[in-house]
N, C-alpha and C positions, 0 to 999 in steps of 0.2 A: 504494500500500500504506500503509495504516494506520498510528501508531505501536504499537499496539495488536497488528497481525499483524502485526508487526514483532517485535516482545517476545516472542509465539507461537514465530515460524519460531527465534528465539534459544533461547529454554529448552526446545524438542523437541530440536531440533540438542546441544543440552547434556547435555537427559539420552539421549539417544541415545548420545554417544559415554560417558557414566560408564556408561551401562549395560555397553558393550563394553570398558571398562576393566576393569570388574568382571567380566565372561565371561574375559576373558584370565588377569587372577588365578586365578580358581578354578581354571580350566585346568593353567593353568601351575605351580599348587601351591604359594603361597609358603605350606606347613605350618611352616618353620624359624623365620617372620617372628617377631621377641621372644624368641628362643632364648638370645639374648646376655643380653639384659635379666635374663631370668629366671636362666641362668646367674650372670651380677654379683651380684643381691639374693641369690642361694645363699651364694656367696663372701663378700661380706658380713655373714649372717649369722652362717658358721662363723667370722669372725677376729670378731665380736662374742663371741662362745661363748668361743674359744680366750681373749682377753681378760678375760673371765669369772672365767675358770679360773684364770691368772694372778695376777690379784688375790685371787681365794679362797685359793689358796694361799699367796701373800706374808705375806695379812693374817692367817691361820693361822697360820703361822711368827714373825710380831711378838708374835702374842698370846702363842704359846707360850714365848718368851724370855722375857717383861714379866712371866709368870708365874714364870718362873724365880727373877728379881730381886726380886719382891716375897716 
């Protein structure tokens, strides 16, 4: 045998089994896969927002003192 049919029998044999990798996922349904992920950037968003917010209103309230004073 060849190096050549050698190389052949190896990357059928390869994609043979990713193929069957990939039959079993679909199968099996990993729909959840990235659910966390996408969960976290949520959660990070909203304490982005809520921080936001915070300082909006901090910096509303300074202003509103400095206006006082002056």
């Amino acid at each position: 045998m060849s190096s050549l049919d050698s190389l052949l029998v190896k990357t059928t044999s390869r994609l043979r089994a990713l193929q069957q990798q990939a039959t079993r996922r679909l199968v099996r349904g990993d729909s959840e896969r990235g659910s966390i992920t996408v969960e976290q950037i949520l959660w990070v968003v909203a304490m982005i927002a809520l921080v936001g917010i915070v300082v909006a209103a901090i910096t509303a309230f300074i202003n509103t003192q400095v206006g006082k004073i002056a």
